[in-house]
C-alpha positions as CSV (number, residue, x, y, z in Angstrom):
1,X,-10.1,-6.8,-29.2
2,X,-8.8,-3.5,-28.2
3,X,-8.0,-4.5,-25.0
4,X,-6.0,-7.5,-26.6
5,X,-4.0,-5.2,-28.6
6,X,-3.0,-3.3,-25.4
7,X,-2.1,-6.0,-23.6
8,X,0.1,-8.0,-26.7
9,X,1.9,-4.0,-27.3
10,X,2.2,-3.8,-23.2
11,X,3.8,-7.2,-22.7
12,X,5.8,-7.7,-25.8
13,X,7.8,-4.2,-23.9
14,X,7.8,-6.6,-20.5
15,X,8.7,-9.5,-22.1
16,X,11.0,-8.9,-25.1
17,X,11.9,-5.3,-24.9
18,X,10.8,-4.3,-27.9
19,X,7.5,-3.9,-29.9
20,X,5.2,-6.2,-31.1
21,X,6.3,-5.4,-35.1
22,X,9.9,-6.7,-34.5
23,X,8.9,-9.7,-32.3
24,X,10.3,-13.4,-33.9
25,X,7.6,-15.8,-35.1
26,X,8.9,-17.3,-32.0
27,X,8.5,-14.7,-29.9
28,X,5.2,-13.4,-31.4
29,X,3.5,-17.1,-30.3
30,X,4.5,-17.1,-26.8
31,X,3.0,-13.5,-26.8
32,X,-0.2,-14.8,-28.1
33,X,-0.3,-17.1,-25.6
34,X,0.8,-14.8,-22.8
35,X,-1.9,-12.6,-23.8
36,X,-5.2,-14.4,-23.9
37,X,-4.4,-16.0,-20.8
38,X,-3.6,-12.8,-18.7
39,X,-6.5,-11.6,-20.5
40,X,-8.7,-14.3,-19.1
41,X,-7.5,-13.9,-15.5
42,X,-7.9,-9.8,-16.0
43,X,-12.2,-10.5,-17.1
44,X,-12.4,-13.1,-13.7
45,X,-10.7,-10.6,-11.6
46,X,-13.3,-7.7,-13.2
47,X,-16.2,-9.7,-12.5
48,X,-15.9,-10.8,-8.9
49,X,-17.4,-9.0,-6.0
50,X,-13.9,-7.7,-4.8
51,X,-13.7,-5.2,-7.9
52,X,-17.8,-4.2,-7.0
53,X,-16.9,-0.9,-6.0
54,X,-13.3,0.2,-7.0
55,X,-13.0,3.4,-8.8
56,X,-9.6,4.8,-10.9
57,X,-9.4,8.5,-10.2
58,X,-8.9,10.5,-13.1
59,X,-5.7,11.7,-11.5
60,X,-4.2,8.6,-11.3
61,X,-5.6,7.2,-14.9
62,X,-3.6,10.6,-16.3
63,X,-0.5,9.8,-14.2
64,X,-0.1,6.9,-15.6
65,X,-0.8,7.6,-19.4
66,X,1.5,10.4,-19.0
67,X,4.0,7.5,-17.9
68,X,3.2,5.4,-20.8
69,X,4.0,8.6,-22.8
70,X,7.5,8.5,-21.3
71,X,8.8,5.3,-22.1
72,X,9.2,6.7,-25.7
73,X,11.8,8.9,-27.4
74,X,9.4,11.2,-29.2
75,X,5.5,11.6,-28.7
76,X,5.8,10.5,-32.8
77,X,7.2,6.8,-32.0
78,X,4.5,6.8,-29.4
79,X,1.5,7.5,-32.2
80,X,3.0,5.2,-34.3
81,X,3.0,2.0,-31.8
82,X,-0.7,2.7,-31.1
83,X,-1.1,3.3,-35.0
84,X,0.8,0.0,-35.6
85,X,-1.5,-1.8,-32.7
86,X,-4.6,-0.2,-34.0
87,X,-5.1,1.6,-30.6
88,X,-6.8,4.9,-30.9
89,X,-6.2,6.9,-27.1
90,X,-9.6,6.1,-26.2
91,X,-8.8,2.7,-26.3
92,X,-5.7,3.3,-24.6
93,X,-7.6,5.0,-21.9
94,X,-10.0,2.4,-21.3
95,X,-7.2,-0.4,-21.6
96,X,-5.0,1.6,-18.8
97,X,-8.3,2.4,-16.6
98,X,-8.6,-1.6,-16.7
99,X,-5.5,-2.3,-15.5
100,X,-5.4,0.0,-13.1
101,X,-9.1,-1.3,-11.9
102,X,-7.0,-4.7,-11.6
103,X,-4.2,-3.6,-9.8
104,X,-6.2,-2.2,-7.4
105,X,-8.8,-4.8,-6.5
106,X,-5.3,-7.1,-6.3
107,X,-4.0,-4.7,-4.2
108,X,-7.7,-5.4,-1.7
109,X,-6.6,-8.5,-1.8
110,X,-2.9,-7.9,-0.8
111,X,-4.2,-5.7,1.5
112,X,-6.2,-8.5,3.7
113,X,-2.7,-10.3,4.4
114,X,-1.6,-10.3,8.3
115,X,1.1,-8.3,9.0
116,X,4.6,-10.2,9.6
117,X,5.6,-9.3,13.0
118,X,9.1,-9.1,14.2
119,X,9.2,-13.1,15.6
120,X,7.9,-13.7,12.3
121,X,11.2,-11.9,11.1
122,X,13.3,-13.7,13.7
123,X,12.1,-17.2,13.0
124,X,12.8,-16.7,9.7
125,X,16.4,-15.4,10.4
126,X,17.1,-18.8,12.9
127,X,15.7,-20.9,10.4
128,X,17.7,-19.3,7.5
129,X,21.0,-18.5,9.0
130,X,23.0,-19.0,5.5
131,X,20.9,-16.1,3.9
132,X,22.7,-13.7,6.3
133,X,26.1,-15.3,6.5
134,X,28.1,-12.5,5.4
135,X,31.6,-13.9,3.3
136,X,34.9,-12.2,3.8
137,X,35.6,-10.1,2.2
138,X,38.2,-7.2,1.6
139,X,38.7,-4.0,-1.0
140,X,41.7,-4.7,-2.5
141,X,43.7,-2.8,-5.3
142,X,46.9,-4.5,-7.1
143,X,49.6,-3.4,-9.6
144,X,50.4,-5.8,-12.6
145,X,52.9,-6.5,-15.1
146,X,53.2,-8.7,-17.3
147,X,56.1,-10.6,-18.8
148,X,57.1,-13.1,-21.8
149,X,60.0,-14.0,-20.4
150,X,62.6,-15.0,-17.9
151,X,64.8,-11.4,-18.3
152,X,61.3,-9.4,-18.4
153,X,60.4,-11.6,-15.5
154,X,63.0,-10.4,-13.6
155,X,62.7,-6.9,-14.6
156,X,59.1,-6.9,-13.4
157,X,60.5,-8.7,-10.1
158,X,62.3,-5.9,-9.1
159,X,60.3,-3.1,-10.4
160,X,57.3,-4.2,-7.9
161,X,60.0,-4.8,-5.4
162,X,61.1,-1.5,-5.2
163,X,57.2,0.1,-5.5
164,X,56.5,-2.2,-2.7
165,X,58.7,-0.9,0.0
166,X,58.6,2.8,-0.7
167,X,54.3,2.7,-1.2
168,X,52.9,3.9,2.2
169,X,49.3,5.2,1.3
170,X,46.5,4.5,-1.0
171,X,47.2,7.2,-2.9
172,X,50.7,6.9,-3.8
173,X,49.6,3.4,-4.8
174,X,46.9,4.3,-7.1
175,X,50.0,6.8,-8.9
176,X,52.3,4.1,-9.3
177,X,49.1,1.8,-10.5
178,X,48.3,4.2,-13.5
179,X,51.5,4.3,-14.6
180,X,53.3,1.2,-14.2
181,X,50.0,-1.4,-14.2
182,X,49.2,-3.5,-17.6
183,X,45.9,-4.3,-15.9
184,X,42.8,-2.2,-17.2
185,X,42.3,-1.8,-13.3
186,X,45.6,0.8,-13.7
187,X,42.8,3.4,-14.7
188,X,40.9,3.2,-11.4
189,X,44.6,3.4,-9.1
190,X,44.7,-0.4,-9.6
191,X,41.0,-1.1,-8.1
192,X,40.0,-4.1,-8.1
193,X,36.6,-3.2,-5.5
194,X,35.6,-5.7,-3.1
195,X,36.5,-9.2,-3.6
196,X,35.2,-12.1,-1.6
197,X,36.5,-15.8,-1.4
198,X,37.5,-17.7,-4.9
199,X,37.3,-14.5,-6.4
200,X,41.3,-13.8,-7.6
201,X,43.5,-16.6,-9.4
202,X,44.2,-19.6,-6.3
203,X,48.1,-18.5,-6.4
204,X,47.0,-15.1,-5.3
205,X,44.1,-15.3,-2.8
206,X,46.2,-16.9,0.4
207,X,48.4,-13.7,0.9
208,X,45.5,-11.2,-0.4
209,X,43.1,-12.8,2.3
210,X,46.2,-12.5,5.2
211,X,47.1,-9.2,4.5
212,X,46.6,-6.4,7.3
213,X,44.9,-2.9,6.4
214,X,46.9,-0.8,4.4
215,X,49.3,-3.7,4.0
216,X,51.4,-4.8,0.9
217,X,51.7,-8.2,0.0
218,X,54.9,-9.9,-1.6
219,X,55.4,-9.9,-5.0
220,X,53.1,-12.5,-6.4
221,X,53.1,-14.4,-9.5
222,X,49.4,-16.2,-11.2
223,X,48.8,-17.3,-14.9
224,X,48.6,-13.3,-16.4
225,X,51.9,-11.8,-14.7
226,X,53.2,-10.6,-11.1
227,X,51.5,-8.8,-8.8
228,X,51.1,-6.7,-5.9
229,X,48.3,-6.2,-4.0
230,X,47.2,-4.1,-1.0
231,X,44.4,-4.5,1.1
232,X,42.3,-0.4,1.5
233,X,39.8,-2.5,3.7
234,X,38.7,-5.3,5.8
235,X,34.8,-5.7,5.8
236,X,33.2,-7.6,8.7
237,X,32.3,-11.0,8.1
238,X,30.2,-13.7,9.8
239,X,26.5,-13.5,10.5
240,X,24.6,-10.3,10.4
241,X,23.2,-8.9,13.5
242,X,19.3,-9.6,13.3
243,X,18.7,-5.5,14.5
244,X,20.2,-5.1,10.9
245,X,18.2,-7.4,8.6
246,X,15.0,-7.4,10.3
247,X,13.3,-4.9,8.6
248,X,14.6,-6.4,5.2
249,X,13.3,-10.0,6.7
250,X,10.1,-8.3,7.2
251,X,9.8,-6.5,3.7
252,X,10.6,-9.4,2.0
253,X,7.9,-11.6,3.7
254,X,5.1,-9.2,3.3
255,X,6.2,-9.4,-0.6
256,X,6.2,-13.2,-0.4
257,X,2.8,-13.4,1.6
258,X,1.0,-10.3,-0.5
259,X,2.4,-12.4,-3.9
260,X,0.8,-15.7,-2.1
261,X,-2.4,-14.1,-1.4
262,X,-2.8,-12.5,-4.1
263,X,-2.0,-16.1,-6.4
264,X,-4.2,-18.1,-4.1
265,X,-7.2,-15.5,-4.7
266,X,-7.1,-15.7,-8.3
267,X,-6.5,-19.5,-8.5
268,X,-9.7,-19.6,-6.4
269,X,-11.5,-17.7,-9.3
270,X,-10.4,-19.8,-12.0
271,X,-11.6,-22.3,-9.7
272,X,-14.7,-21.2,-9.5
273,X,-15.1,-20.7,-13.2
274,X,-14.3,-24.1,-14.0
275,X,-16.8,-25.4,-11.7
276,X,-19.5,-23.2,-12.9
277,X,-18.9,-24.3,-16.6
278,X,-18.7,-27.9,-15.7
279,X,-21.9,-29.9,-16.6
């Protein structure tokens, strides 16, 4: 039962971000649930002939207590959870040393999987060419101003029309962004980061997406106001090089096939289970 009441105080954190005591009835079934069947899986993945011979060193059973420890503001609020779970630090011990037993035999198991190879990598990348089809995009900053009518229209015409033509650096441009700008961008020089396609208003992305580096666009108007906007970069588009992704390709398909593996093993177990208890 202790180990239950490690497991409900460990997941309602992973779950729900908070402790078990302020969990919805809601919240606290699901938990329930969660928690006798991962405590299931942990007592098949105990018994099998893979966890035989795996050992937690005391080092590592500290480190990680010493983690636990962490996650709260005060080593109070951490006596009280265990209090409120009726874990003693024995308990907690022995719960931890468990899961780390787990982790590790799953870890065997991950271990077994056949390393992905670079073709693997670059089969993957020719069969999956819109995963690395880098979008254009460009850094763009813009000035702002607003209007409610047709005279302060026309005021903010040729205010931006004379900061237009006498802006020549993206510094000068981030000034006259602070101080003349109604956008909450004004605080960052006007900022507005990397944007990519169908990111701005549709009245504003044509000229924003044709401008030149360090160019100034016309004055533009969309739904909020009239703007300007200058482009600080042009970031390469298209697809990636393979050299560039494939050690990411290959990170993320050791993940995939360890998570597989790993799944697969302890499907097999329950497998097994069920066909020992069957009549």
């Amino acid at each position: 039962m202790q180990q239950l009441g490690y497991l409900e105080l460990k997941l309602s954190w992973e779950l729900f971000h908070k402790g078990p005591e302020a969990l919805t009835e809601l919240e606290r079934h699901r938990l329930d649930d969660v928690a006798r069947k991962q405590d299931s899986i942990e007592q098949r993945i105990l018994a099998s002939a893979a966890a035989a011979n795996v050992v937690v060193p005391a080092a590592t059973l500290t480190s990680r207590i010493a983690e636990i420890r962490q996650r709260y503001p005060s080593a109070d609020e951490f006596t009280q959870d265990l209090e409120r779970s009726q874990i003693t630090m024995a308990d907690l011990e022995q719960a931890v040393e468990r899961d780390l037993r787990v982790e590790a035999v799953l870890e065997k198991v991950a271990s077994a999987v056949p390393a992905v190879s670079p073709v693997d990598a670059e089969i993957y990348y020719r069969l999956h060419p819109e995963a690395f089809d880098r979008p254009e995009a460009r850094r763009l900053r813009h000035i702002l101003i607003t209007f409610n009518n047709d005279r302060e229209k026309e005021k903010a015409r040729l205010t931006l029309e004379g900061l237009r033509i006498t802006l020549r650096n993206p510094e000068a441009f981030a000034v006259a962004a602070l101080r003349h700008s109604q956008c909450p961008t004004a605080m960052d020089g006007g900022m507005l980061g990397v944007v990519k396609r169908e990111q701005l208003y549709a009245a504003l992305e044509p000229d924003a997406f044709a401008l030149n580096l360090g160019e100034i666009s016309a004055i533009l108007e969309s739904p909020i106001g009239l703007h300007i906007i200058r482009c600080d970069e042009i970031l390469p588009s298209g697809m990636l090089p393979f050299a560039e992704v494939c050690d990411r390709i290959i990170g993320r398909l050791t993940d995939k096939r360890r998570r597989e593996a790993q799944r697969d093993w302890i499907k097999g177990l329950c497998t097994k289970k069920m066909g020992a208890e069957a009549p």
